[in-house]
PyMOL Python script that loads the backbone (N, CA, C, O; Angstrom):
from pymol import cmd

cmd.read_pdbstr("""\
ATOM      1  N   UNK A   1    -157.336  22.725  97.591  1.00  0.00           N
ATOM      2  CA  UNK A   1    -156.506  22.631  98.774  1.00  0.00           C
ATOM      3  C   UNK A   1    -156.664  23.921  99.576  1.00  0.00           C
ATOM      4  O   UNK A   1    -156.884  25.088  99.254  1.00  0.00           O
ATOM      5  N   UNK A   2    -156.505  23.402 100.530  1.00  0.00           N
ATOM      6  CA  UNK A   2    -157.121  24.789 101.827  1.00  0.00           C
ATOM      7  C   UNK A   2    -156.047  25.305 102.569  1.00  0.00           C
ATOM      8  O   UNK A   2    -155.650  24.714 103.573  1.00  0.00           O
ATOM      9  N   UNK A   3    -155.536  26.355 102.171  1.00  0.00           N
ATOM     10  CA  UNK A   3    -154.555  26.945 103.398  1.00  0.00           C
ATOM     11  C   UNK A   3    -154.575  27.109 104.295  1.00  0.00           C
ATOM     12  O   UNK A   3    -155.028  28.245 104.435  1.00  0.00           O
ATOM     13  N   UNK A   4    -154.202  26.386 105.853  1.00  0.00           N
ATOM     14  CA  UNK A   4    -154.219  26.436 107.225  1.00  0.00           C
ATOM     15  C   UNK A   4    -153.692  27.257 107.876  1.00  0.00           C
ATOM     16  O   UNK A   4    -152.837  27.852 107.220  1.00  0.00           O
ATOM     17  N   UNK A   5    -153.801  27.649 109.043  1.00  0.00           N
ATOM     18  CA  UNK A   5    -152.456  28.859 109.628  1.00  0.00           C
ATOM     19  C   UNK A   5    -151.982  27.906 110.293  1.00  0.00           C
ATOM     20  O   UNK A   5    -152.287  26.788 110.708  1.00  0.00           O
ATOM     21  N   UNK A   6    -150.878  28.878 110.288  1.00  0.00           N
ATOM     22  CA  UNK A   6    -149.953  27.802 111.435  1.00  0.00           C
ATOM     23  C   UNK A   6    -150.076  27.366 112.753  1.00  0.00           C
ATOM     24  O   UNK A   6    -150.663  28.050 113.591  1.00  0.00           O
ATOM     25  N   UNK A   7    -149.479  26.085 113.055  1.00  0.00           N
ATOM     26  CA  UNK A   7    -149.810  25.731 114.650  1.00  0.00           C
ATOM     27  C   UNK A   7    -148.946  26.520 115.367  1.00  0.00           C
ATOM     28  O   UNK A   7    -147.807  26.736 114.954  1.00  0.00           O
ATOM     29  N   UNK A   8    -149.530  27.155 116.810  1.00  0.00           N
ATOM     30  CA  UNK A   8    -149.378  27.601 117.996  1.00  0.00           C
ATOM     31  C   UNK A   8    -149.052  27.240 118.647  1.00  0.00           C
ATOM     32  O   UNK A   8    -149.357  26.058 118.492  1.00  0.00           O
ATOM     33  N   UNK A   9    -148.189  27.373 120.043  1.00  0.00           N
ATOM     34  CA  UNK A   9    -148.403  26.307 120.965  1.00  0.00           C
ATOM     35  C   UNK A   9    -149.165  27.303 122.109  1.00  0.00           C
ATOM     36  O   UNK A   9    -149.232  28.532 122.124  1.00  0.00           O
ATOM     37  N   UNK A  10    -149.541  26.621 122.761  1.00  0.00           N
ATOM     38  CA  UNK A  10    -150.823  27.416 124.090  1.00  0.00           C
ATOM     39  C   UNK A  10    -149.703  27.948 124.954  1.00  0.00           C
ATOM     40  O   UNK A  10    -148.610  27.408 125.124  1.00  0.00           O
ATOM     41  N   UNK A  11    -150.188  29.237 125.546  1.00  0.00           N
ATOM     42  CA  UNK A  11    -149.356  30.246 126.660  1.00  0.00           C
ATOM     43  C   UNK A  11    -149.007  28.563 127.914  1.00  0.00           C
ATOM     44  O   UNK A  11    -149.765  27.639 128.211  1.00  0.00           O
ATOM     45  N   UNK A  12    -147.834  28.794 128.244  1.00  0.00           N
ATOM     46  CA  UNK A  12    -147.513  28.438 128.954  1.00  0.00           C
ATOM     47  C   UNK A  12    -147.792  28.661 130.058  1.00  0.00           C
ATOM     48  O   UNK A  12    -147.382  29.755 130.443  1.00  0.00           O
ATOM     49  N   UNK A  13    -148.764  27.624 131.346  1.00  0.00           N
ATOM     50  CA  UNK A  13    -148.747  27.944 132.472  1.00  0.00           C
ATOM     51  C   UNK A  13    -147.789  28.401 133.640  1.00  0.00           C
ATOM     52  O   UNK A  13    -146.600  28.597 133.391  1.00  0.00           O
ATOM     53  N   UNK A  14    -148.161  28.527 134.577  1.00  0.00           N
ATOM     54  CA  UNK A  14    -147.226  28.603 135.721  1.00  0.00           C
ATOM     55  C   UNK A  14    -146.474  27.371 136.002  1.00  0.00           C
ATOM     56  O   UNK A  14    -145.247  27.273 135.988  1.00  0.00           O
ATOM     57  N   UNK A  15    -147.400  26.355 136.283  1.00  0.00           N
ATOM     58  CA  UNK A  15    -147.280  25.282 136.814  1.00  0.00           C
ATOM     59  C   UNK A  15    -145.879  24.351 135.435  1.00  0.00           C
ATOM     60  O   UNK A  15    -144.946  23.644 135.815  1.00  0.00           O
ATOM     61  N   UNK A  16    -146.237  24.724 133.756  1.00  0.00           N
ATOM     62  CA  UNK A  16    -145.862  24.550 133.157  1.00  0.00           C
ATOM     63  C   UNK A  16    -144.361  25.502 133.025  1.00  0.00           C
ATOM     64  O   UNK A  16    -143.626  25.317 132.055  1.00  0.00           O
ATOM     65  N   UNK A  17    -144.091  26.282 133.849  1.00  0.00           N
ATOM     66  CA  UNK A  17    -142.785  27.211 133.955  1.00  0.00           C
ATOM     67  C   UNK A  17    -142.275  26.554 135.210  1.00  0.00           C
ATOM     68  O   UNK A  17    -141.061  26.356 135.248  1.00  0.00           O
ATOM     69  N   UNK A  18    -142.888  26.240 136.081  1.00  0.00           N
ATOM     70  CA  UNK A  18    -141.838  25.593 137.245  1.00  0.00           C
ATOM     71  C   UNK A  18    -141.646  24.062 136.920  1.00  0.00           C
ATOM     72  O   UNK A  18    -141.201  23.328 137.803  1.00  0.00           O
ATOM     73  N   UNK A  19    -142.006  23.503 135.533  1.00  0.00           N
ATOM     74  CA  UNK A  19    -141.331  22.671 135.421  1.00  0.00           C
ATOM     75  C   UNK A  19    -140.410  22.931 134.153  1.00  0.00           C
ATOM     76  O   UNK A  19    -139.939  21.952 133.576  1.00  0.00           O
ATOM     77  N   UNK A  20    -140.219  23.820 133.838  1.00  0.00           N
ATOM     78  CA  UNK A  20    -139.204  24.072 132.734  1.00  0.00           C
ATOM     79  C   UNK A  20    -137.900  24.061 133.617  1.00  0.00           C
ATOM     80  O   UNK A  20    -136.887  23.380 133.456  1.00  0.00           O
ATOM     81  N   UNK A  21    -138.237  25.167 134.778  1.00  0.00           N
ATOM     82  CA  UNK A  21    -137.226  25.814 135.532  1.00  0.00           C
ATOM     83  C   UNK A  21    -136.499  24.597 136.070  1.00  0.00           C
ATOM     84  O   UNK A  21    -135.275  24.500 136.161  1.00  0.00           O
ATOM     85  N   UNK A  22    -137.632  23.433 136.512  1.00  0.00           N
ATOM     86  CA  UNK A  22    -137.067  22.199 136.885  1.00  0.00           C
ATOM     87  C   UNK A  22    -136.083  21.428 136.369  1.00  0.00           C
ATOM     88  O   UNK A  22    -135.132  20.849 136.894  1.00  0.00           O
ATOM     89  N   UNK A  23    -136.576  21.541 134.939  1.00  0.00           N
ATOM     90  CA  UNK A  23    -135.878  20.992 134.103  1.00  0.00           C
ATOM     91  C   UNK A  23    -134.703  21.361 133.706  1.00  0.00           C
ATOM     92  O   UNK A  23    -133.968  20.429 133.380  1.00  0.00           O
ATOM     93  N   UNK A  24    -134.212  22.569 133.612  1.00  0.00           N
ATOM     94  CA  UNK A  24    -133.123  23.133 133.306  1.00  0.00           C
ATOM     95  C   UNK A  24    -131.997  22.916 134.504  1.00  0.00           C
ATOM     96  O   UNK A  24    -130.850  22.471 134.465  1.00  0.00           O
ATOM     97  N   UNK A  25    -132.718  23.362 135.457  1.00  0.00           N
ATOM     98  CA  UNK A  25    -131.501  23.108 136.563  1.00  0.00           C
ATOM     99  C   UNK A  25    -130.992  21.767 136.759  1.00  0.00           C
ATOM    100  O   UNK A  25    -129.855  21.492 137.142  1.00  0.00           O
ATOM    101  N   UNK A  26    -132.017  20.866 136.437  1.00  0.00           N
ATOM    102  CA  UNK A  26    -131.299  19.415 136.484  1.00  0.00           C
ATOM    103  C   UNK A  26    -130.545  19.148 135.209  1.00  0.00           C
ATOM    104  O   UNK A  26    -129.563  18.417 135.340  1.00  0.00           O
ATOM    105  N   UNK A  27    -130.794  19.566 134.082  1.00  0.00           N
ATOM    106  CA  UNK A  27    -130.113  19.100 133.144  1.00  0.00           C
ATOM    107  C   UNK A  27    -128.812  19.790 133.190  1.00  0.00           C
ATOM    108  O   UNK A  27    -127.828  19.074 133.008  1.00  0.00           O
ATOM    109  N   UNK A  28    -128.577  21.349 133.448  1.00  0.00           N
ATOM    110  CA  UNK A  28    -127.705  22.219 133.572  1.00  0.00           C
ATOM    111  C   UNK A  28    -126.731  21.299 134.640  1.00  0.00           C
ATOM    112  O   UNK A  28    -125.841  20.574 134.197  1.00  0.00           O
ATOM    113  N   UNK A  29    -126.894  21.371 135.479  1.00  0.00           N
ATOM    114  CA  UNK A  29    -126.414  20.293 136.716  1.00  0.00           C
ATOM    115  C   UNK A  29    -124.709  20.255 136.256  1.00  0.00           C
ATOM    116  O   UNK A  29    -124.331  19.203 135.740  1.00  0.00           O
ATOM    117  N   UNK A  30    -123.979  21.055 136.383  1.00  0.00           N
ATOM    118  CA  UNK A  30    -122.649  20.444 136.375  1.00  0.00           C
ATOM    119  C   UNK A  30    -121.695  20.774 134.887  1.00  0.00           C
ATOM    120  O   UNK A  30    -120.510  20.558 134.632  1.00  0.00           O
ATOM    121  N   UNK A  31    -122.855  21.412 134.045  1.00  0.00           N
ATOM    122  CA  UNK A  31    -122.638  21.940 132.860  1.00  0.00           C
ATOM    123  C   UNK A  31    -123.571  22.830 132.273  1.00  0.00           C
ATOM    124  O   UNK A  31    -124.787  23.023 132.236  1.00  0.00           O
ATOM    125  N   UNK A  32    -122.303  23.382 131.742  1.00  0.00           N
ATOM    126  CA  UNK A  32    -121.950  24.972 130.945  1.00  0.00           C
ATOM    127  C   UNK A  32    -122.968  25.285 129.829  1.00  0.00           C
ATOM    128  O   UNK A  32    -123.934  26.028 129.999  1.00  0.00           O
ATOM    129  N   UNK A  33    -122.709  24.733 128.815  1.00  0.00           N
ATOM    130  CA  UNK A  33    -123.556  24.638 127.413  1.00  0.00           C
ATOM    131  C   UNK A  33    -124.175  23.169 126.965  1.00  0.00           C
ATOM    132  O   UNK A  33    -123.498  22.142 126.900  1.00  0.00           O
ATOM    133  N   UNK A  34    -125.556  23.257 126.675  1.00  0.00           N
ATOM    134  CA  UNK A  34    -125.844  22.312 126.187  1.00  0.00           C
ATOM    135  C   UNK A  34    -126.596  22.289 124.920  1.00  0.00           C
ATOM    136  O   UNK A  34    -127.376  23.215 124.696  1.00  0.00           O
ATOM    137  N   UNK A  35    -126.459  21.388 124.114  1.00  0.00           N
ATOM    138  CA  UNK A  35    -127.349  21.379 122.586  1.00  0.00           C
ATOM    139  C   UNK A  35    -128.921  21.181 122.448  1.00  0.00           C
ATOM    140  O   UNK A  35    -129.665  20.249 122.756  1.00  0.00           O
ATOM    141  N   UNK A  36    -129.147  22.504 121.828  1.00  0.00           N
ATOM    142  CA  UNK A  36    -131.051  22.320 121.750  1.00  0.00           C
ATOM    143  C   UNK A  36    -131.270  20.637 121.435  1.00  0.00           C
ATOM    144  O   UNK A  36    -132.293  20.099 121.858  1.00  0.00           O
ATOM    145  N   UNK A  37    -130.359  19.928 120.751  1.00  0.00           N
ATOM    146  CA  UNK A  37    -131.342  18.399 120.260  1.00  0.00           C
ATOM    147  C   UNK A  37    -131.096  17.920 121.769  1.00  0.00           C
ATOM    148  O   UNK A  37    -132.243  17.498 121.916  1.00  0.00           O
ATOM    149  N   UNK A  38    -130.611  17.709 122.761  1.00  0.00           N
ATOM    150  CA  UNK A  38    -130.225  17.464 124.260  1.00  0.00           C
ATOM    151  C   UNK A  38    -131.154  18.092 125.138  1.00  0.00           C
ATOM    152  O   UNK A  38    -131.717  17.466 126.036  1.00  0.00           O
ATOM    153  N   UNK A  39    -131.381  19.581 124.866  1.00  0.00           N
ATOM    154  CA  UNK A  39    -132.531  19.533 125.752  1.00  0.00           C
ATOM    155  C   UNK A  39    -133.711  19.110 125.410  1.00  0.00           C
ATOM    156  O   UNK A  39    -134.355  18.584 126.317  1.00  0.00           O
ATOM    157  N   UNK A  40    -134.401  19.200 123.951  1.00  0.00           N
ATOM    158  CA  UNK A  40    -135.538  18.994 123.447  1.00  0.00           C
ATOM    159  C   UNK A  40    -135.757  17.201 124.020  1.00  0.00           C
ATOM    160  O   UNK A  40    -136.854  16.777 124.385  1.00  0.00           O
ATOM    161  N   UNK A  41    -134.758  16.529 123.996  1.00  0.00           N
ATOM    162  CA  UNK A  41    -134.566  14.893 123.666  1.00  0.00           C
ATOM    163  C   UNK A  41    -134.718  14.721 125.526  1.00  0.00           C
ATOM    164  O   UNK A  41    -135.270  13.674 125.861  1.00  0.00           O
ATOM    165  N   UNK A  42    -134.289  15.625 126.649  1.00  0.00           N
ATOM    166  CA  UNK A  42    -134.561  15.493 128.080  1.00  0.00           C
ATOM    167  C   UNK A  42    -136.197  16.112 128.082  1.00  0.00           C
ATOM    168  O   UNK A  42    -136.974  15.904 129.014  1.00  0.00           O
ATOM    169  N   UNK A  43    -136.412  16.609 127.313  1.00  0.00           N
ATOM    170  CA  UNK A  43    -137.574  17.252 127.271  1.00  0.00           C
ATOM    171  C   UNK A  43    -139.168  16.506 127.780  1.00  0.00           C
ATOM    172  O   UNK A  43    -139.954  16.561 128.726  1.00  0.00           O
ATOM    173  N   UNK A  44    -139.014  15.848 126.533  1.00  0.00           N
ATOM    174  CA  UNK A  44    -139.567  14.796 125.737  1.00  0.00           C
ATOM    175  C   UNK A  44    -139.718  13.411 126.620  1.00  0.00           C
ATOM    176  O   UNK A  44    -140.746  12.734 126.664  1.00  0.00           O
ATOM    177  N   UNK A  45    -138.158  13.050 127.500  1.00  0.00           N
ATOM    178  CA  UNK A  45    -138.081  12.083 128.411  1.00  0.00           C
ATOM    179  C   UNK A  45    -138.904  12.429 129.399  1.00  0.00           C
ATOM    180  O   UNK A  45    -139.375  11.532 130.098  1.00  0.00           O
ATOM    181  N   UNK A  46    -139.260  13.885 129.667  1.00  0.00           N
ATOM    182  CA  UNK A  46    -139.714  14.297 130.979  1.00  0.00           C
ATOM    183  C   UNK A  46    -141.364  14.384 130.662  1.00  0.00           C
ATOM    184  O   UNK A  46    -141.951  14.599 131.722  1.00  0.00           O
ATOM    185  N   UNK A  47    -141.805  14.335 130.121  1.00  0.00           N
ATOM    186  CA  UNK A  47    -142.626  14.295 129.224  1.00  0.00           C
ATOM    187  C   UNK A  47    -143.946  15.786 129.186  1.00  0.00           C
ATOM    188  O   UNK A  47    -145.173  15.889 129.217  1.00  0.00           O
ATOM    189  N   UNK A  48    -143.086  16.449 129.126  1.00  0.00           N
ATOM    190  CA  UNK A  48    -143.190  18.042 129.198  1.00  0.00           C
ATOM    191  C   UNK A  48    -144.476  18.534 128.393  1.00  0.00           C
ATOM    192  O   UNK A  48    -144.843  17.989 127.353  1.00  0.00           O
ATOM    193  N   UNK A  49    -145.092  19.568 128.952  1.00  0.00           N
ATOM    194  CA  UNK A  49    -146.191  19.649 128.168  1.00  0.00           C
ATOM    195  C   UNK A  49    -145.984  20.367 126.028  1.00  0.00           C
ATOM    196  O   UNK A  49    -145.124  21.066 125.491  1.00  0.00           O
ATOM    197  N   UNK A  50    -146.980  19.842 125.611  1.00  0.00           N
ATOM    198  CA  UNK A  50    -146.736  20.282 123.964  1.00  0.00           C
ATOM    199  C   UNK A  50    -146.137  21.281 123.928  1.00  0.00           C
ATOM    200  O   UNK A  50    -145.068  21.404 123.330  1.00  0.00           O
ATOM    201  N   UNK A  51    -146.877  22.438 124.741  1.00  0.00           N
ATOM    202  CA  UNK A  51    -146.508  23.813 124.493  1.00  0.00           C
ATOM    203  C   UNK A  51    -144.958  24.239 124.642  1.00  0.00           C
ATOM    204  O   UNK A  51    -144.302  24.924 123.857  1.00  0.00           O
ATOM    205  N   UNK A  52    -144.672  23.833 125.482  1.00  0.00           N
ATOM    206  CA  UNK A  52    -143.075  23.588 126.136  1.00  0.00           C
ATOM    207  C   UNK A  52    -142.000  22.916 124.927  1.00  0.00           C
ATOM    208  O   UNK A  52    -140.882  23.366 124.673  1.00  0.00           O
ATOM    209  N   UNK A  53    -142.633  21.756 124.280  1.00  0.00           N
ATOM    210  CA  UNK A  53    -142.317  20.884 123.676  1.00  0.00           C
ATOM    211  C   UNK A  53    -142.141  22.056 122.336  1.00  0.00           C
ATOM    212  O   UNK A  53    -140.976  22.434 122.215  1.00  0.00           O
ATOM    213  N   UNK A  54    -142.878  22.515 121.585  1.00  0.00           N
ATOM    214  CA  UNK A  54    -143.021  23.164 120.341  1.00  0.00           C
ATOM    215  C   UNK A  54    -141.999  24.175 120.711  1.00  0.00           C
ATOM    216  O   UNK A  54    -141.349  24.591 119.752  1.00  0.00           O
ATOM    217  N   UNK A  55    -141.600  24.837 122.274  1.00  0.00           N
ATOM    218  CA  UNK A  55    -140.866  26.082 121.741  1.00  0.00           C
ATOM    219  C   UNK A  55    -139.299  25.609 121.738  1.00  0.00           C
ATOM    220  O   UNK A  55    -138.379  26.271 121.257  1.00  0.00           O
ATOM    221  N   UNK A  56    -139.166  24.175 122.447  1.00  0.00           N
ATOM    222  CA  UNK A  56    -137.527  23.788 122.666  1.00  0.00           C
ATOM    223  C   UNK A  56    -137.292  23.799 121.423  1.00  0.00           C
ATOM    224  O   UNK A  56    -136.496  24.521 120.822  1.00  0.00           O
ATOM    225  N   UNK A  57    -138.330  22.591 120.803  1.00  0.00           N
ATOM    226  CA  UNK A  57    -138.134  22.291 119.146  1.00  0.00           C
ATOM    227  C   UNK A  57    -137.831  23.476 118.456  1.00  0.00           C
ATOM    228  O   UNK A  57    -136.855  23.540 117.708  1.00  0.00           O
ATOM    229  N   UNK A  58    -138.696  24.550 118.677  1.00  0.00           N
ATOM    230  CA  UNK A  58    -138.294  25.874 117.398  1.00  0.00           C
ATOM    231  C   UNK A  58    -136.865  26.415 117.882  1.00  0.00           C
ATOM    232  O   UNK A  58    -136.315  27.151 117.063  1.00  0.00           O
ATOM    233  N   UNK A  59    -136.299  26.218 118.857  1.00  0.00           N
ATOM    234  CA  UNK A  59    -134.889  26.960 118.966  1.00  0.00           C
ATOM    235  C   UNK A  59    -134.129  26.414 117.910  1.00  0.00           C
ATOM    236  O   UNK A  59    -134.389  25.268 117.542  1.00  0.00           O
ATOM    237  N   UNK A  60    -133.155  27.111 117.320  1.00  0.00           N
ATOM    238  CA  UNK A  60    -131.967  27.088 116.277  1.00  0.00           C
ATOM    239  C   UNK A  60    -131.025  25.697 116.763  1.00  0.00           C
ATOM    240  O   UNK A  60    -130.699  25.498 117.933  1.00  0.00           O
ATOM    241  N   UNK A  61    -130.811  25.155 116.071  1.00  0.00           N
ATOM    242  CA  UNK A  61    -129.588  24.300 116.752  1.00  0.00           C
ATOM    243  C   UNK A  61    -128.479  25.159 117.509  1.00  0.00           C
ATOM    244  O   UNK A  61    -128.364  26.381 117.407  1.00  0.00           O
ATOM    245  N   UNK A  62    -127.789  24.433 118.182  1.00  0.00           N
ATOM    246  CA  UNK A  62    -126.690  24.978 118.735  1.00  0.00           C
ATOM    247  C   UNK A  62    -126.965  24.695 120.018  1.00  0.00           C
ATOM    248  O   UNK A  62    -127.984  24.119 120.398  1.00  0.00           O
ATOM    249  N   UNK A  63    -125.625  25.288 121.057  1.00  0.00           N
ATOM    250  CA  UNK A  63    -125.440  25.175 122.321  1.00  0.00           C
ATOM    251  C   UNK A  63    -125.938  26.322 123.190  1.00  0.00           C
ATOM    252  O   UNK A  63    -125.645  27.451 122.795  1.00  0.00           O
ATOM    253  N   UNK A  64    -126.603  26.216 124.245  1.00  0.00           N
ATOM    254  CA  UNK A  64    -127.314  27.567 125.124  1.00  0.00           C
ATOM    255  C   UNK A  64    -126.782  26.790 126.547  1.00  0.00           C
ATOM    256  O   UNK A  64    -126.764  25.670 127.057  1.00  0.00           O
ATOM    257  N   UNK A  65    -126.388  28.115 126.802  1.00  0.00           N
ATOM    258  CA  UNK A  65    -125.855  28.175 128.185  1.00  0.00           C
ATOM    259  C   UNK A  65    -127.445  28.150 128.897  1.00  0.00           C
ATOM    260  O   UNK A  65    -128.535  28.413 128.389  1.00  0.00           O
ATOM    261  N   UNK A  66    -127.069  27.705 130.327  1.00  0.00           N
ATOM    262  CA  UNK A  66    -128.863  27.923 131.286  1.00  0.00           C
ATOM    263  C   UNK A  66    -129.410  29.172 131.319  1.00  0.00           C
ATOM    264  O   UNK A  66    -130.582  29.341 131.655  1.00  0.00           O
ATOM    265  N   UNK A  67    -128.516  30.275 130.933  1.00  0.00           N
ATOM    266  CA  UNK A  67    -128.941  31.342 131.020  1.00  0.00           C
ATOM    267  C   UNK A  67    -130.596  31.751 129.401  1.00  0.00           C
ATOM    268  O   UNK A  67    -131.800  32.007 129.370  1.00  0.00           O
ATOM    269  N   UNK A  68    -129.241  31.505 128.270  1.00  0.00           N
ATOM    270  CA  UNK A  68    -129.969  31.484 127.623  1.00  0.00           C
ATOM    271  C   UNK A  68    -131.184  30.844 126.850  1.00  0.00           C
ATOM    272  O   UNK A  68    -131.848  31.194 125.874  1.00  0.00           O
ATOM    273  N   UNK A  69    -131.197  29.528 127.877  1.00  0.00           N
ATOM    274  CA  UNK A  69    -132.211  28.700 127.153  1.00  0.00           C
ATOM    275  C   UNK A  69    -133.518  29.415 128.282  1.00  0.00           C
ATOM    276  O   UNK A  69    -134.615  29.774 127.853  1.00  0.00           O
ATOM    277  N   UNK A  70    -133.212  29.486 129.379  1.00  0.00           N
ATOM    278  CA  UNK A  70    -134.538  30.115 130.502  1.00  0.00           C
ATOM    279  C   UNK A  70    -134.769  30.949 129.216  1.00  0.00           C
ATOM    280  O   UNK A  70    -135.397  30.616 128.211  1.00  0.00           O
ATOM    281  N   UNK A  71    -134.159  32.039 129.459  1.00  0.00           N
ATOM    282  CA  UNK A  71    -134.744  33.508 128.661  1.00  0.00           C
ATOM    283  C   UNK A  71    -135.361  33.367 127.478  1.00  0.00           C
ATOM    284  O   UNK A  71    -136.391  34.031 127.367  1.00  0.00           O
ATOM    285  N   UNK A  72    -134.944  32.484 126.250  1.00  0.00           N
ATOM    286  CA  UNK A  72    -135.282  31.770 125.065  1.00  0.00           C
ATOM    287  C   UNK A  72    -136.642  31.402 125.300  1.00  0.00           C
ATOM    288  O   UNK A  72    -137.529  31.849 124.574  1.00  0.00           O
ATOM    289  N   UNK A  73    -136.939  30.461 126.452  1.00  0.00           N
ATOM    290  CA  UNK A  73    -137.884  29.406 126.567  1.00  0.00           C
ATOM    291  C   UNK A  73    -138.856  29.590 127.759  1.00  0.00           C
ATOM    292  O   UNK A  73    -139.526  28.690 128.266  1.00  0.00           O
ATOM    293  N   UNK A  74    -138.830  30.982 128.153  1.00  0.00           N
ATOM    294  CA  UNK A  74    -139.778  31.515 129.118  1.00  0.00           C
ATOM    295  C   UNK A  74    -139.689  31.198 130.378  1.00  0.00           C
ATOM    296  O   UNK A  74    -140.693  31.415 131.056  1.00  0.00           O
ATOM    297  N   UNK A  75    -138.278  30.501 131.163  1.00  0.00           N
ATOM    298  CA  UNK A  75    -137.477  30.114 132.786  1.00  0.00           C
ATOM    299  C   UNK A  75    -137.464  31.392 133.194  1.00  0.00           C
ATOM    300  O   UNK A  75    -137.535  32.406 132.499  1.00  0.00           O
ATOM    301  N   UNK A  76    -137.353  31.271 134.565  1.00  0.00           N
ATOM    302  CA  UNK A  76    -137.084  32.106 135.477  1.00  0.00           C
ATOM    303  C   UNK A  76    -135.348  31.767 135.809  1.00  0.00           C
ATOM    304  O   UNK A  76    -134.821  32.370 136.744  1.00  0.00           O
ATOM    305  N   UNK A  77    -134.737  31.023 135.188  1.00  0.00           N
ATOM    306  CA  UNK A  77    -133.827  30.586 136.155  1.00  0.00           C
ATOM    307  C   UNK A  77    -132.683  31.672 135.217  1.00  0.00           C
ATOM    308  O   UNK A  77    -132.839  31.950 134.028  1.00  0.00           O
ATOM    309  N   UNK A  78    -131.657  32.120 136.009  1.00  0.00           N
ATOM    310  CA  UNK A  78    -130.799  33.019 135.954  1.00  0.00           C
ATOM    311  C   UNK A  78    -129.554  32.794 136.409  1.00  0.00           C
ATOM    312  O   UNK A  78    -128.706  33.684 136.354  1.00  0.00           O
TER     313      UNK A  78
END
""", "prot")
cmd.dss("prot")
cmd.show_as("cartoon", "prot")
cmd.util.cbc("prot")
cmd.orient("prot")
């Protein structure tokens, strides 16, 4: 049996950050905190690239304000 390294996900583009940013502000929309399985699960609907996809997934469970999921997840939005 062969030991693999672990999967990566690829640097996130630009084009792949203005749709994060997209994404957040619409989901944020009207609320405060929301749960990583909620954004990962709008994520996924949006059909977001892997790379994007692998880092929602690695966040901890719990609730992130918009602030902290941008900063977490490489947004500009503030």
């Amino acid at each position: 049996m062969t030991d693999n390294p672990p999967v990566t996900a690829a640097p996130a583009t630009e084009s792949d950050l203005r749709r994060l940013d997209d994404l957040l502000e619409d989901l944020y929309r009207g609320q405060e905190r929301i749960s990583q399985g909620d954004i990962y699960r709008r994520a996924v609907a949006a059909q977001m690239p892997a790379g994007l996809l692998t880092r929602i997934g690695g966040l901890p469970e719990g609730e992130y304000s918009v602030d902290e999921a941008a900063d977490l997840l490489g947004g500009s939005i503030t």
